[in-house]
C-alpha positions as CSV (number, residue, x, y, z in Angstrom):
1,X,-93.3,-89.9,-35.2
2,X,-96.9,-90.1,-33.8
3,X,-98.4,-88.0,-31.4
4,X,-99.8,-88.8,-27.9
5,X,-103.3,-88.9,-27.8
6,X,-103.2,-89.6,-24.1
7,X,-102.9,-85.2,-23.7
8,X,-104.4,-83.3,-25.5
9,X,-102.6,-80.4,-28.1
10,X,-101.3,-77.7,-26.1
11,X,-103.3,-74.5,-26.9
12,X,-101.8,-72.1,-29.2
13,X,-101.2,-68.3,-27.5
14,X,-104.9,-67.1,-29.9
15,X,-106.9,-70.0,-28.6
16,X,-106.1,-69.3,-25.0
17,X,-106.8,-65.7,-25.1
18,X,-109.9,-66.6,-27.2
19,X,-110.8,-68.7,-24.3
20,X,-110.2,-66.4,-21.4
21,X,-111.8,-63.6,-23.6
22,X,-114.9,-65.6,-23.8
23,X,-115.4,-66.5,-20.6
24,X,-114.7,-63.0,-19.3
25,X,-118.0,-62.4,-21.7
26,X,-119.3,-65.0,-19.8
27,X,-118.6,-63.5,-16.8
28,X,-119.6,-59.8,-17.3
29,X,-122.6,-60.3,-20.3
30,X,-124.0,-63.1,-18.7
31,X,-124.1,-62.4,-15.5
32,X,-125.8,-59.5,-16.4
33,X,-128.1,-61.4,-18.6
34,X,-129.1,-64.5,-15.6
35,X,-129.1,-61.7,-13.0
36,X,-131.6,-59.0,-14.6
37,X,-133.7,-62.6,-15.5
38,X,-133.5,-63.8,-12.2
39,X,-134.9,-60.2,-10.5
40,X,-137.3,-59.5,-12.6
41,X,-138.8,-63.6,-12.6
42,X,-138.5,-62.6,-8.4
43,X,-140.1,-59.6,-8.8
44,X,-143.0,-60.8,-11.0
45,X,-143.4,-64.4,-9.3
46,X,-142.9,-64.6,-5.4
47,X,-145.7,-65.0,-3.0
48,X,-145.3,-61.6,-1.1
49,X,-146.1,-57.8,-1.6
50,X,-145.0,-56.5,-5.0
51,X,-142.3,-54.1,-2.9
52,X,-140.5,-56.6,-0.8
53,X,-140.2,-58.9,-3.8
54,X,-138.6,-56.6,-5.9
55,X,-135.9,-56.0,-3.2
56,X,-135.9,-59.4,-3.1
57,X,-135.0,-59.8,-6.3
58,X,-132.6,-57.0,-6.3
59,X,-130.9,-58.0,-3.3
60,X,-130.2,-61.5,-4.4
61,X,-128.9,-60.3,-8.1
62,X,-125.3,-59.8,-6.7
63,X,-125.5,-62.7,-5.3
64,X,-126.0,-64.7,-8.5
65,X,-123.9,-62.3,-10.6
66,X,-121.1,-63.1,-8.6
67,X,-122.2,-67.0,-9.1
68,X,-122.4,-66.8,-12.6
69,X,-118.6,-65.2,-12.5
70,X,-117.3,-67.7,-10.5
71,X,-118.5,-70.4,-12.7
72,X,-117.4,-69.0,-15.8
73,X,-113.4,-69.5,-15.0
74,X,-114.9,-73.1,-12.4
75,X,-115.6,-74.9,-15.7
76,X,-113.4,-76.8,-17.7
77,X,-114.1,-75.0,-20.7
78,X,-115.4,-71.9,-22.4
79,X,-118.1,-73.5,-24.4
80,X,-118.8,-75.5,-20.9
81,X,-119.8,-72.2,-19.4
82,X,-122.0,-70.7,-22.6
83,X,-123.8,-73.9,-21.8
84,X,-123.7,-73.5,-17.9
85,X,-125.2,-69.8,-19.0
86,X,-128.0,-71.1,-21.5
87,X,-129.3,-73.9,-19.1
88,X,-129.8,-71.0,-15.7
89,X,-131.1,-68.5,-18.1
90,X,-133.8,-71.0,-19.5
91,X,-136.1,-71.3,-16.6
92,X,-136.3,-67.5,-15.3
93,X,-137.2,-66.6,-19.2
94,X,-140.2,-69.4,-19.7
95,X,-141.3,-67.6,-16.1
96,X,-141.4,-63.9,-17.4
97,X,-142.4,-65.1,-20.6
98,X,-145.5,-67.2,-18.7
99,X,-145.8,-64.0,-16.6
100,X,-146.3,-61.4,-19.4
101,X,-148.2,-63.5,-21.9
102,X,-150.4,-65.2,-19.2
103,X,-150.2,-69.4,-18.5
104,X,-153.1,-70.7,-20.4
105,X,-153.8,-69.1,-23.7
């Protein structure tokens, strides 16, 4: 007769491993992507010599790698964690874009 609309459709077997496919892009591409940002904004932008904040940086780039895979499979959804991805990356790119191209042009 009708459906239930109180649960949702039960994913097919392609729309789960599309799913788990793209958020193990999420995982490895992206935290890639937000840890490489996050170094080099580090590296570029804290208050102490250039040396100690690139192993700064560096250092703490496994440390939100690993973040950034944990939250890919946290999240409810895949498209969730594209947007979890696009919303951490934002702030250390405006900072190395600020950086490069100087603050007041």
């Amino acid at each position: 007769m009708f459906r239930d609309r109180s649960q949702p459709p039960k994913p097919t077997l392609r729309s789960a491993s599309f799913a788990i496919t793209s958020r193990a892009l999420v995982a490895l591409i992206g935290g890639y992507l937000s840890a490489a940002l996050y170094t080099a904004a580090m590296a570029r932008w804290l208050p102490i010599a250039r040396v100690e904040a690139v192993m700064t940086g560096m250092l703490s780039s496994f440390a939100i790698y690993a973040c950034v895979a944990i939250m890919a499979f946290a999240v409810g959804t895949a498209k969730r964690a594209w947007m979890w991805l696009a919303v951490i990356c934002v702030p250390p790119a405006i900072a190395l874009y600020l950086s490069i191209h100087g603050v007041g042009a």
